[in-house]
N, C-alpha and C positions, 0 to 999 in steps of 0.2 A: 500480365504475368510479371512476377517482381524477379529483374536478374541479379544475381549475384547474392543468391537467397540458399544458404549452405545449408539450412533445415528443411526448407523446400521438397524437395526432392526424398528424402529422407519419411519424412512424415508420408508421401506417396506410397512409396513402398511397405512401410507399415501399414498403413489403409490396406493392403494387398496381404497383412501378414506375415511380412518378414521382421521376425526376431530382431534378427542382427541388423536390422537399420533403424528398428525401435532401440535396440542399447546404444547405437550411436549415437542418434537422439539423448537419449539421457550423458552419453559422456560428453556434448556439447554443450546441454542445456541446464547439467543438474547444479554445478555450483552458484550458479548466477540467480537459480528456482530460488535456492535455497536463503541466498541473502535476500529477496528478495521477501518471500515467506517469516524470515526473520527482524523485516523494516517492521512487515504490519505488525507479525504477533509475538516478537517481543521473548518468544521463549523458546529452547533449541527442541524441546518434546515436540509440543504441537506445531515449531514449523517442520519436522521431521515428518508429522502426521501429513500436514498440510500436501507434502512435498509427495507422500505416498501417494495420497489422494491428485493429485495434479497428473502423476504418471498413469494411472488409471485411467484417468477421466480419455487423458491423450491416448493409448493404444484403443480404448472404446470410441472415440470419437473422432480418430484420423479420419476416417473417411468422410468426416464432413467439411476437410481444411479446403478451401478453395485461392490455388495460387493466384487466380485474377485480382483478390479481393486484400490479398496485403504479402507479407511477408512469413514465413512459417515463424521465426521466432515471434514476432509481434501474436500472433495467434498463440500461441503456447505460454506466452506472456498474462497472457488476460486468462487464461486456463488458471492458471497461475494462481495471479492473482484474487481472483475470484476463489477459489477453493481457501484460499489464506483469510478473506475477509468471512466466507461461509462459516470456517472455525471459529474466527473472529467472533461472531454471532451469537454463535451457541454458547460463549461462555457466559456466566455470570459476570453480573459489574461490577462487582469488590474484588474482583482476579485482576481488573485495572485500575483499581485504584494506585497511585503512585503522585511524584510531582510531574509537573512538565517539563523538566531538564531531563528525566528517565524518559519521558516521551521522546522528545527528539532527539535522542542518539539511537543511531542504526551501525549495528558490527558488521565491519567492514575494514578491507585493509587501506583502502583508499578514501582520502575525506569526502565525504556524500558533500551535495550544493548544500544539504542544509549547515553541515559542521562549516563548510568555507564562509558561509553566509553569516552562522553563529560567530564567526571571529572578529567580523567586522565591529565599528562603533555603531552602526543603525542597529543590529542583530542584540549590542547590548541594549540599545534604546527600547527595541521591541520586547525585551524581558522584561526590563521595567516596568514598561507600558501594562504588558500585560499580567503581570503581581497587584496590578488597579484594578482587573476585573474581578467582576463576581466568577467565585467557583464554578457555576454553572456555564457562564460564557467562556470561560476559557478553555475549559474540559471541551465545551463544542469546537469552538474552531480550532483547537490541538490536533479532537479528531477529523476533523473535516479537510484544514489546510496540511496537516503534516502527516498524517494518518493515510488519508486519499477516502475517507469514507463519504458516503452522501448524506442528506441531512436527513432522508429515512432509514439510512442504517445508524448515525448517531441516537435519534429517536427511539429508536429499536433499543438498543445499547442500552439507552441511559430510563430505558423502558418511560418516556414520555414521548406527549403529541410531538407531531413531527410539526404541528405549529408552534408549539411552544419552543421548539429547538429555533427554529428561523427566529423567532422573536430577539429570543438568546443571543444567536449567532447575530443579526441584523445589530439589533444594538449594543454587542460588544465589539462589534468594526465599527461603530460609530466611536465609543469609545477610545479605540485604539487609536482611530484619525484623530481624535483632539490631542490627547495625549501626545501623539509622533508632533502633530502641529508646531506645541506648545515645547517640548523637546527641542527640536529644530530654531522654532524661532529668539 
């Protein structure tokens, strides 16, 4: 059992029915859903949707939260999550077309590790680095490493083999390593 687990408990008694510990629930968890919903997809509509869909899935599926097994937020996290990249999915892939500087910003009041990270001289190094690769590799690991997608949802996505994504993905981290190499040295 995880202590000091302030959703916990909460999410219980929802399991049980009670309203008023489900809107609790939501006024602990819903702004946090929502930037969260808005890293992956990017638009305030469909994390709005995303964010409906999350609370749903949670008052239909408290009862399967088990406090032995982690933490209630962390669980309601990957609810979360999951319902955001599900959206994700079902779009078309010209609704993502953009550059990668759009990809990596997430609205937020606080700078996310990627913005602290983006500030640095390695962070500029890596832009660089990667305006080398092929369109194809970069779009991959944009979604894979900053996104959080796997390399069957990028495939999915970009509606190719998810062998051919790994291929993609494989050799534009090989790329990148020489490029940062040769950077550096």
């Amino acid at each position: 059992m995880v202590t000091d687990d302030p959703i916990g408990p909460f999410l219980e008694a929802a399991a049980k029915g009670d309203y008023g510990a489900f809107a609790e629930i939501y006024r602990l968890t819903s702004s946090k859903l929502f930037a969260l919903s808005m890293s992956i997809l990017r638009r305030n509509d469909w994390a709005e949707e995303a964010l409906q869909e999350t609370y749903t899935r949670i008052w239909r599926s408290a009862h399967r939260y088990d406090s032995e097994k982690g933490a209630g937020m962390g669980w309601i996290v990957t609810i979360a999550r999951n319902a955001a990249l599900s959206k994700l999915m079902r779009r078309p892939k010209d609704e993502f077309a953009g550059n990668e500087s759009d990809m990596l910003q997430l609205p937020s009041g606080d700078p996310t590790p990627m913005e602290a990270a983006m500030r640095s001289s390695d962070a500029r190094q890596l832009m660089t680095c990667l305006s080398e690769l092929d369109e194809e590799q970069k779009q991959s690991i944009l979604l894979i490493y900053y996104q959080g997608l796997t390399q069957r949802e990028v495939a999915d996505h970009l509606r190719r083999p998810v062998g051919t994504v790994k291929s993609w993905v494989r050799r534009g981290l090989l790329r990148l390593r020489d490029c940062l190499d040769r950077e550096t040295a």
